[in-house]
Structures are given as structure tokens and as C-alpha cells.
TIRO-2110 file (N, C-alpha, C; in Angstrom, 1 decimal):
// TIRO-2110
92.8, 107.3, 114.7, N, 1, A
94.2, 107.1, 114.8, CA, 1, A
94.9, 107.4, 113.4, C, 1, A
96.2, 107.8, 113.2, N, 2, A
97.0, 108.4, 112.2, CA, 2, A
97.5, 107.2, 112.3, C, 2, A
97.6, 106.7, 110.6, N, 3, A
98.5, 105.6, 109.9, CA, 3, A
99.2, 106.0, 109.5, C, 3, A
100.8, 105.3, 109.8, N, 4, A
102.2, 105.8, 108.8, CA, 4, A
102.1, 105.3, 107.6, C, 4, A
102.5, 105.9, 106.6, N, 5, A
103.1, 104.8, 105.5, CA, 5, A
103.2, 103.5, 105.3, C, 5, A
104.2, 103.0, 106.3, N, 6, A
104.6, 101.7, 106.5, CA, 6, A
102.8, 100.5, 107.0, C, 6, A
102.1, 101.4, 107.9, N, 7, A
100.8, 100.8, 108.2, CA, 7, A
99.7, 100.2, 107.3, C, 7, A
99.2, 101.7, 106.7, N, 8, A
98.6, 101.8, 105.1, CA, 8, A
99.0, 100.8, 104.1, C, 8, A
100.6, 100.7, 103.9, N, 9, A
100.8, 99.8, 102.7, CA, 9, A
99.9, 98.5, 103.1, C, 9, A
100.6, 97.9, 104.7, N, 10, A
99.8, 96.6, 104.9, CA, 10, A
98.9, 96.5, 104.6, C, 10, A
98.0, 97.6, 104.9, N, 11, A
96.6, 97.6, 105.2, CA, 11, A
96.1, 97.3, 103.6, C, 11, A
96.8, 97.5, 102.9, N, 12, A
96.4, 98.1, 101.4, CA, 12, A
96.7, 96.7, 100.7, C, 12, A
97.7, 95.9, 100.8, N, 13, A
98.3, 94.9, 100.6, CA, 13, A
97.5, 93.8, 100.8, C, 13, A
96.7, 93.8, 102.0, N, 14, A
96.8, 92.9, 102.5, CA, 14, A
94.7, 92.1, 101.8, C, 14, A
94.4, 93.0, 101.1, N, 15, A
93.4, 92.7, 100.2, CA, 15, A
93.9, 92.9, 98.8, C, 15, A
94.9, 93.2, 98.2, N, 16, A
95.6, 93.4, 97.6, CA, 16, A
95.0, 94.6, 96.6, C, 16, A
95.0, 96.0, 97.3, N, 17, A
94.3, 96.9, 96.8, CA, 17, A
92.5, 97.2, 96.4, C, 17, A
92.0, 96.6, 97.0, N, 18, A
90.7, 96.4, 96.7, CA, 18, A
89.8, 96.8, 98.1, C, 18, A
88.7, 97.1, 97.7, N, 19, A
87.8, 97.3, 98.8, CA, 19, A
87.3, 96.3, 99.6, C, 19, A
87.3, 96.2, 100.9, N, 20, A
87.3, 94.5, 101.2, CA, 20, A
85.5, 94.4, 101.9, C, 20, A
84.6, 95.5, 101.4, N, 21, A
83.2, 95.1, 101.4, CA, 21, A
82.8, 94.9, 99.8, C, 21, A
82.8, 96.0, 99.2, N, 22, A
82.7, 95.7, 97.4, CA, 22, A
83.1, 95.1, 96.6, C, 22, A
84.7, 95.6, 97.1, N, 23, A
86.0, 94.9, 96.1, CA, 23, A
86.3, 95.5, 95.0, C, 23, A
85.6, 96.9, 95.4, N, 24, A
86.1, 98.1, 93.9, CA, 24, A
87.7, 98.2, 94.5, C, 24, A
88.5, 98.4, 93.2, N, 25, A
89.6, 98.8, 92.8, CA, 25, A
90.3, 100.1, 93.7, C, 25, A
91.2, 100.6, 94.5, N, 26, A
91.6, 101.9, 95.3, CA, 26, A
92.7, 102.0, 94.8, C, 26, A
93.5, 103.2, 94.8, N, 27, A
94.7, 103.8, 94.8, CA, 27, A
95.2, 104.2, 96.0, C, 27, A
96.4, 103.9, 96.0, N, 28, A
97.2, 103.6, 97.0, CA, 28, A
97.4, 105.0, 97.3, C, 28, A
97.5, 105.9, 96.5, N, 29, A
98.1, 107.3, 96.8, CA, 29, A
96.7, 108.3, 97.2, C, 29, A
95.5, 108.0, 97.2, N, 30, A
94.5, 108.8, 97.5, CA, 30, A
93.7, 108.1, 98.3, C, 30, A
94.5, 107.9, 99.5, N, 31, A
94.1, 107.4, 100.9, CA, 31, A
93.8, 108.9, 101.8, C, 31, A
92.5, 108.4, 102.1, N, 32, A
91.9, 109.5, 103.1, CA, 32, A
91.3, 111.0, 102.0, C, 32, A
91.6, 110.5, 100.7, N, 33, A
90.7, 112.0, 99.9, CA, 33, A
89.7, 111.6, 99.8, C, 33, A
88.6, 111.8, 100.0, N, 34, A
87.5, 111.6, 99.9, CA, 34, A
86.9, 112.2, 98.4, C, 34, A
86.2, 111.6, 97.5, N, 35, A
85.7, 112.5, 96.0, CA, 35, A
86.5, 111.7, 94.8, C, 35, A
88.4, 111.7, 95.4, N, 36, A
89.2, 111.1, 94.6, CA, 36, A
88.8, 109.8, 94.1, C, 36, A
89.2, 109.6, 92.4, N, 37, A
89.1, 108.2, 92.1, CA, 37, A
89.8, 106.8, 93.3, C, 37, A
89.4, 106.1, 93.9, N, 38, A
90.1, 105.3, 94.2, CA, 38, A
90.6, 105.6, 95.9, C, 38, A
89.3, 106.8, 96.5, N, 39, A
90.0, 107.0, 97.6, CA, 39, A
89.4, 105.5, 98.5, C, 39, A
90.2, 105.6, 99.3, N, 40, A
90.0, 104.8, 100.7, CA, 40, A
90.9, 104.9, 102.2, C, 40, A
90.0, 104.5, 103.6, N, 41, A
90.6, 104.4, 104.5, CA, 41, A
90.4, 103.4, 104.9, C, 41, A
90.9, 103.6, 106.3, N, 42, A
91.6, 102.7, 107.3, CA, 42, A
90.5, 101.9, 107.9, C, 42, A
89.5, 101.4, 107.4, N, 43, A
88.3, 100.2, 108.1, CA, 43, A
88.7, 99.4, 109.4, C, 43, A
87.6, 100.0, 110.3, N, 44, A
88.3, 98.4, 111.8, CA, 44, A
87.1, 96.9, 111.5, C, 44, A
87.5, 95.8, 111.5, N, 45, A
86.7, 95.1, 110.6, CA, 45, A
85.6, 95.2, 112.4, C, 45, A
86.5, 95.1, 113.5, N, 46, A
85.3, 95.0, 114.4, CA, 46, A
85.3, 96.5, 114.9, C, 46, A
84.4, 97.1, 114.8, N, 47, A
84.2, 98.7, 114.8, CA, 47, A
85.0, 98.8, 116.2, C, 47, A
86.0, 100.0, 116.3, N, 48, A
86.0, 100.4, 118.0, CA, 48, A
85.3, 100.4, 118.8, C, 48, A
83.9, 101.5, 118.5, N, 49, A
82.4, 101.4, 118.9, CA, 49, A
82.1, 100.3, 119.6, C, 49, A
82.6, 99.1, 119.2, N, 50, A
82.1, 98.2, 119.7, CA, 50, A
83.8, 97.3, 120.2, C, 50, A
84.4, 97.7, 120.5, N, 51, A
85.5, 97.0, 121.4, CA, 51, A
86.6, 96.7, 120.8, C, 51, A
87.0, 97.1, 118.9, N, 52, A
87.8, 96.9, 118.0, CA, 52, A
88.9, 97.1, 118.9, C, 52, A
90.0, 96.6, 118.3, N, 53, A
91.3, 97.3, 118.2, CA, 53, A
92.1, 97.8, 117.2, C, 53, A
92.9, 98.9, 117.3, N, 54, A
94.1, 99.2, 115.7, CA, 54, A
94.9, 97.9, 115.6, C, 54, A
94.7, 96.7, 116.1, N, 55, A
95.8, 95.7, 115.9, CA, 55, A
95.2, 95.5, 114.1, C, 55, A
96.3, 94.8, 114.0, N, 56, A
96.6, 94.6, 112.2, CA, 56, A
95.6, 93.9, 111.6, C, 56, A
95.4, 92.3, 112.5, N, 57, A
94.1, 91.4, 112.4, CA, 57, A
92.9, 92.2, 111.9, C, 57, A
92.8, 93.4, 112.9, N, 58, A
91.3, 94.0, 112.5, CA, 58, A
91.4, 95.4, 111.7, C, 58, A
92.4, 95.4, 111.2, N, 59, A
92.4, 96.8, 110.1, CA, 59, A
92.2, 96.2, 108.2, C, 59, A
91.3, 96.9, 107.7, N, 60, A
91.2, 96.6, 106.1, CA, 60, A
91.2, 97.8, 105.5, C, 60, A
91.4, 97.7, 104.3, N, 61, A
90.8, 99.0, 103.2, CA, 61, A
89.9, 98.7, 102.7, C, 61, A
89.1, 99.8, 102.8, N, 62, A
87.8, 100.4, 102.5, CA, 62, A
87.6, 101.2, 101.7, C, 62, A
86.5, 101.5, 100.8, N, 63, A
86.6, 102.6, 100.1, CA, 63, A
86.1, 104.0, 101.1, C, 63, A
86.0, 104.9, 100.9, N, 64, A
85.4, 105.8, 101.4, CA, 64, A
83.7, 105.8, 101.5, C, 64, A
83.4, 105.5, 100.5, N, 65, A
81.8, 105.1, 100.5, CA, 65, A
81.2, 104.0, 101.8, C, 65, A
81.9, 102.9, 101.3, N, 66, A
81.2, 101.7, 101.9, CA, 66, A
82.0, 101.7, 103.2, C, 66, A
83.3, 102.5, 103.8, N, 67, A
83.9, 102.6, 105.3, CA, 67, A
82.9, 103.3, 106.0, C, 67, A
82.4, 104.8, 105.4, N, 68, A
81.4, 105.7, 106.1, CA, 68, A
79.9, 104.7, 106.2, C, 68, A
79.4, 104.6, 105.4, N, 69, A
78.1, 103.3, 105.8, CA, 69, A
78.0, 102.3, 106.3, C, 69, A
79.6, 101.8, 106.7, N, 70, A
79.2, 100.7, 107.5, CA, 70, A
79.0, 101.6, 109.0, C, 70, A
79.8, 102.3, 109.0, N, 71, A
79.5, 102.8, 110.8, CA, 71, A
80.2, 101.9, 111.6, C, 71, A
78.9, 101.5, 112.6, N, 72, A
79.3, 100.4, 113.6, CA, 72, A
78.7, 99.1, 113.5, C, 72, A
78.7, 99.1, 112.1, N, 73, A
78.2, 97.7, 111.9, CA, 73, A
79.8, 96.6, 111.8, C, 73, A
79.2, 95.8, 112.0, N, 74, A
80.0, 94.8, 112.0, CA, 74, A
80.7, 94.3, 110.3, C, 74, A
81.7, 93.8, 109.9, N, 75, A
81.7, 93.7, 109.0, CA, 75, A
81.3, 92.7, 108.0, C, 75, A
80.7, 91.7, 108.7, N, 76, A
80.0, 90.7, 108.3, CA, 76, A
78.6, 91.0, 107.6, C, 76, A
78.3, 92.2, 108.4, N, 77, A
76.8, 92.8, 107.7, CA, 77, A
76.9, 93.6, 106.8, C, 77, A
78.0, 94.4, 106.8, N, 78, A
78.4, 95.2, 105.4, CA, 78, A
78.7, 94.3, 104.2, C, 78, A
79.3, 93.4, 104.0, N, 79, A
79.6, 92.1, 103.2, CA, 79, A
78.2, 92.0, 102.7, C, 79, A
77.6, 91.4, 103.7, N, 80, A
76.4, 90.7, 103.2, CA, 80, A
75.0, 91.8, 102.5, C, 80, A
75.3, 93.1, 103.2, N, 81, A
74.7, 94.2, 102.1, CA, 81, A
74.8, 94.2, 100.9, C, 81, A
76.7, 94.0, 100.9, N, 82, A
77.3, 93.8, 99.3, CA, 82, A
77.4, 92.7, 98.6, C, 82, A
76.7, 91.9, 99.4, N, 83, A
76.6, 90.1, 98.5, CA, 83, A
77.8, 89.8, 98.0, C, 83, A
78.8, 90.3, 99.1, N, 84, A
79.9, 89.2, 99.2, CA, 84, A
80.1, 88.6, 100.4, C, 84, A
81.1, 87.8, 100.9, N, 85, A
81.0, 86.8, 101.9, CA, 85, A
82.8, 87.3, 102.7, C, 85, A
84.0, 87.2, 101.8, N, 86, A
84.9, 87.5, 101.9, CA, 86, A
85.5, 88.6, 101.8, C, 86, A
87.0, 88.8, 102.2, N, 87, A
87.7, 90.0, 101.2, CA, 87, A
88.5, 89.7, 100.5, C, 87, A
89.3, 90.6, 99.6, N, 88, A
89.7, 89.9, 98.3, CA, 88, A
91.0, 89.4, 98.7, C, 88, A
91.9, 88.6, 98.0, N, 89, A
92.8, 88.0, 98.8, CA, 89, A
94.1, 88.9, 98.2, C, 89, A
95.2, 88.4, 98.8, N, 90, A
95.9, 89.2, 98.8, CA, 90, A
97.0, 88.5, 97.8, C, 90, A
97.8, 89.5, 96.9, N, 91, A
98.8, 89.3, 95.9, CA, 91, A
99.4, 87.7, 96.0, C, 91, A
100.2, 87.6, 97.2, N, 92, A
100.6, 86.5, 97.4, CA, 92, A
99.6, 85.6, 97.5, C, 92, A
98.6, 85.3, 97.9, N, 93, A
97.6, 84.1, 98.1, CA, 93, A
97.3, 83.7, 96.8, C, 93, A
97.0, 84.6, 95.9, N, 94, A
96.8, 84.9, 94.2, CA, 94, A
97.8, 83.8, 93.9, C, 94, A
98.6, 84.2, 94.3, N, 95, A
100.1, 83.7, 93.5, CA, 95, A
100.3, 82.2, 93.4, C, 95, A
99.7, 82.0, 95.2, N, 96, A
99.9, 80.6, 95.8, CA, 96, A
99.1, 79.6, 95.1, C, 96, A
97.8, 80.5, 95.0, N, 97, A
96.4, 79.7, 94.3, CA, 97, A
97.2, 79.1, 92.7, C, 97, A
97.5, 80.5, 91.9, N, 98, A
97.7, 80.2, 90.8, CA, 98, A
98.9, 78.7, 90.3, C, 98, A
99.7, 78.5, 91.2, N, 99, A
100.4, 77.5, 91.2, CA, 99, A
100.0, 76.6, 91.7, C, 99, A
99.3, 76.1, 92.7, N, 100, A
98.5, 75.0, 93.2, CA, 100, A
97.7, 74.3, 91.9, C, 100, A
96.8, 75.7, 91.4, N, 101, A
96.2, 75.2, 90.0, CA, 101, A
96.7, 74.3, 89.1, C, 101, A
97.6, 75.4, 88.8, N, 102, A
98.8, 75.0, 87.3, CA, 102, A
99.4, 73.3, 87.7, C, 102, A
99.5, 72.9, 89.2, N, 103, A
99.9, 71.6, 89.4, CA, 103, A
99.4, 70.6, 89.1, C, 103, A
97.7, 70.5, 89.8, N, 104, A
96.4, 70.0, 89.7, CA, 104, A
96.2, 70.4, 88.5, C, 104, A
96.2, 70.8, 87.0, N, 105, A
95.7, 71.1, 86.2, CA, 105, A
96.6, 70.4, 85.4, C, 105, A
98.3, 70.1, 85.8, N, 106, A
99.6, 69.2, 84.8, CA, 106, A
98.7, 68.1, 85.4, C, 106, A
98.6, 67.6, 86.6, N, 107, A
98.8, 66.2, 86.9, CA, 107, A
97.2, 65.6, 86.2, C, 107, A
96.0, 66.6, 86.0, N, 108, A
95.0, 65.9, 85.6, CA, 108, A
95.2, 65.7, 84.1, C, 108, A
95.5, 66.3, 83.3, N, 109, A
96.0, 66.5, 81.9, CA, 109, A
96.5, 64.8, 81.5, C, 109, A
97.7, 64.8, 82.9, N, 110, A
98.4, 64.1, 82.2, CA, 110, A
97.9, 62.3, 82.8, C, 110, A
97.3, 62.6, 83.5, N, 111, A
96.4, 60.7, 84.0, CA, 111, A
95.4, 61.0, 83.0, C, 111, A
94.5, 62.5, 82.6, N, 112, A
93.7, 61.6, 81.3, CA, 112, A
94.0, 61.3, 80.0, C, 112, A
94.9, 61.9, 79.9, N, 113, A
96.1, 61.1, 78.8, CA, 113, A
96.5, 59.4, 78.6, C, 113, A
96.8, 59.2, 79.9, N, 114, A
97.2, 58.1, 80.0, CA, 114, A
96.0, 57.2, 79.8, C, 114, A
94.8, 57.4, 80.6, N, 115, A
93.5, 56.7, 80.4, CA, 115, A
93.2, 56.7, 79.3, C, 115, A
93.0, 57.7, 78.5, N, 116, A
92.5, 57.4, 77.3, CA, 116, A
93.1, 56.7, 76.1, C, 116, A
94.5, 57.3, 75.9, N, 117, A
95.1, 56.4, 75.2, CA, 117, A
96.2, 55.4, 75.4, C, 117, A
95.9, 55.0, 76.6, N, 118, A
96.7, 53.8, 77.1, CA, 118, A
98.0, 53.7, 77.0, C, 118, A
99.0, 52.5, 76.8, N, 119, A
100.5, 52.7, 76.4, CA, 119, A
100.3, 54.2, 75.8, C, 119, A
99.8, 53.7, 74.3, N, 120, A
100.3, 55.0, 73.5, CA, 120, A
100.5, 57.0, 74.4, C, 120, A
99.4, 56.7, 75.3, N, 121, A
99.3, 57.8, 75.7, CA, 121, A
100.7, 58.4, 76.5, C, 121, A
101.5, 57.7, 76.7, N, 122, A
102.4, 57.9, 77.7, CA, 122, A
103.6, 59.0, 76.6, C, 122, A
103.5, 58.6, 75.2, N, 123, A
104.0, 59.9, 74.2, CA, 123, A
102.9, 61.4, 74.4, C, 123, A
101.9, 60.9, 74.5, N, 124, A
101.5, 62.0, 74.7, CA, 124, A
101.0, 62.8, 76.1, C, 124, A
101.8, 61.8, 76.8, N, 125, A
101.1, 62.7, 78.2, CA, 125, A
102.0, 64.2, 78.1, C, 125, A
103.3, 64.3, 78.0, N, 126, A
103.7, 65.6, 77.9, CA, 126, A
103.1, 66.4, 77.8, C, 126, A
102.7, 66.7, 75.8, N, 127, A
101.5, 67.7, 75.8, CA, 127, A
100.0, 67.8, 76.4, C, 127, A
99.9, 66.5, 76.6, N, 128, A
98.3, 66.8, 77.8, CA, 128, A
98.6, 67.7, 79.1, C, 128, A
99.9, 66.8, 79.8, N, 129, A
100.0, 67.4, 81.2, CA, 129, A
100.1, 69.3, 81.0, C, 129, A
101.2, 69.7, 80.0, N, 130, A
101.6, 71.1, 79.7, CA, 130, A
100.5, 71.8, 79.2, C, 130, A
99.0, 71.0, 78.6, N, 131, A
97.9, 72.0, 78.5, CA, 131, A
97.1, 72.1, 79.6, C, 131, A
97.3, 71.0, 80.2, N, 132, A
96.0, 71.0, 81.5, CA, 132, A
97.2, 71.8, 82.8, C, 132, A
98.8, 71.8, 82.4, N, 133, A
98.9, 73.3, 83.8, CA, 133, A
98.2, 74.4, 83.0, C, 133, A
98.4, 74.6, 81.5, N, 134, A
97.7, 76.2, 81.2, CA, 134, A
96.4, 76.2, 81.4, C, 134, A
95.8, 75.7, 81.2, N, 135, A
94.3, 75.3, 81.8, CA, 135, A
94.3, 75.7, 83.2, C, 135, A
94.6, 74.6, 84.0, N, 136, A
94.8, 75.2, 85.4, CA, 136, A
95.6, 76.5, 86.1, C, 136, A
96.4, 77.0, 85.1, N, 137, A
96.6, 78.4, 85.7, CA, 137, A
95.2, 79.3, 84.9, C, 137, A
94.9, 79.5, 84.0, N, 138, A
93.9, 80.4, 83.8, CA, 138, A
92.5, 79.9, 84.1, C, 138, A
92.7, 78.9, 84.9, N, 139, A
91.1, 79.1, 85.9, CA, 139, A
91.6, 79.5, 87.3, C, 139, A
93.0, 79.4, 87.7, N, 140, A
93.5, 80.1, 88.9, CA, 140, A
92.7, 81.8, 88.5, C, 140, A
93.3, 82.3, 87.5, N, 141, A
93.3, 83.7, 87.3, CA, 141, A
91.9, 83.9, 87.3, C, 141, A
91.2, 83.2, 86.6, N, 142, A
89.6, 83.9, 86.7, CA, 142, A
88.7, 82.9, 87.7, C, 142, A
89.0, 82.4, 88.5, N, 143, A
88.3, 82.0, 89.7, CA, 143, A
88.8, 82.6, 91.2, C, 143, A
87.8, 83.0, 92.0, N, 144, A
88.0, 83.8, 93.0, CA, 144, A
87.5, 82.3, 93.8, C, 144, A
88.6, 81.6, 94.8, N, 145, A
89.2, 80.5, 95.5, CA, 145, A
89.0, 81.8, 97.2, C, 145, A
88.0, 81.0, 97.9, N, 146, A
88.2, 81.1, 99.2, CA, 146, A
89.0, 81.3, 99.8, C, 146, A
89.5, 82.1, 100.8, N, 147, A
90.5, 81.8, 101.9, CA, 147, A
90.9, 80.2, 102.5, C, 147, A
91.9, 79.5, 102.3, N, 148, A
91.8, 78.4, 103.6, CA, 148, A
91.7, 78.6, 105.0, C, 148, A
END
């Protein structure tokens, strides 16, 4: 099946540019070149072969490598060839994660503040809370957080 523009982006988006068996890096513009840095297609996560549909649920980006080798394998087995489990998440989930962190990372900052240095700590919860959100946003950034 031929993807428009409009399809592709989703498709592309929706791992947020990444290969969603490896999770190498693709370009958006060298979709379907095969050779190109960064090519990838149109992956059905449940092969046609076996009953897929083009609906959106079951479309990913793939690189060209690991789309041709999976075949009709299921995509659970391609994953697990590549000793990952998941696919990478998408821009916005990134985003969601990253702030959930930064919240959980103010609010622990700022109760161990208070535990430790008691009354007094309540001057210093400010700066505890404001290091434990930066804390908790850069273990957002460098931790890869499950799907819910």
C-alpha cells in the first residue's frame, strides 16, 4: 500500500523517529530509499501475511534492515531478537514523562528538606524542592520509562 505524506508523518511520529525494533535514529525524508542514511518504511506490527491491517494501531517505522528481516514474524519476535521489549515513545509522551518527573523530583527534594532539617528546613525547602525538580527532569531525559 502507498503512504501519503500525511500517513508517514504519523507513522514517523508516533515512535518519535526511531526504529521501533532497534531504535536506530531515521530520516523523515529518506523513507522507502533503501542504502540512504536513515532510510525506513512502513512496518505492519501484525504482518498482513498473517491477518494485519493498514489501520494506524498496527503501522510503525522501521528501518529498512530490521522491516525486510522481520518478514512475517510477528513483532514481538523481532523485539526480542533485538533485546528490546518496547518501541520508543513518542515526542509527546517524552514530554509528559519529563514533567511528571520534574514534579516527583520538587516534591521529594522538598519533604527531605523538611525531615532533615526540621523547622529550619522550611527556609530551605525552596532550594531543595528547585534541585530535586532538576534532578527529576534529567533522570526523565536519560531514563527510558515504559509505556503506561
Amino acid at each position: 500500500m502507498a503512504f501519503d505524506d500525511r500517513q508517514r508523518r504519523m507513522v514517523y511520529d508516533r515512535t518519535d523517529g526511531y526504529c521501533h525494533i532497534c531504535h536506530k535514529k531515521l530520516a523523515f525524508a529518506n523513507y522507502g530509499t533503501a542504502g540512504a542514511r536513515g532510510a525506513w518504511e512502513v512496518d505492519h506490527s501484525r504482518p498482513r501475511a498473517r491477518g494485519g491491517s493498514n489501520h494506524g494501531n498496527n503501522l510503525f517505522a522501521a528501518c529498512v534492515g530490521c522491516n525486510r528481516s522481520k518478514g512475517a514474524m510477528t513483532t514481538q519476535t523481532a523485539r526480542r531478537r533485538n533485546f528490546t521489549i518496547r518501541a520508543p515513545m513518542s515526542s509527546t509522551r517524552k514530554r509528559a514523562l519529563r514533567q511528571e518527573n520534574t514534579a516527583l523530583g520538587t516534591l521529594l527534594g522538598a519533604g527531605i528538606a523538611a525531615a532533615v532539617a526540621g523547622p529550619a528546613g522550611v527556609l530551605a525547602m525552596g532550594a531543595a524542592a528547585l534541585a530535586g525538580g532538576l534532578v527529576g527532569r534529567q533522570i526523565g531525559k536519560a531514563t527510558r520509562i515504559p509505556k503506561a
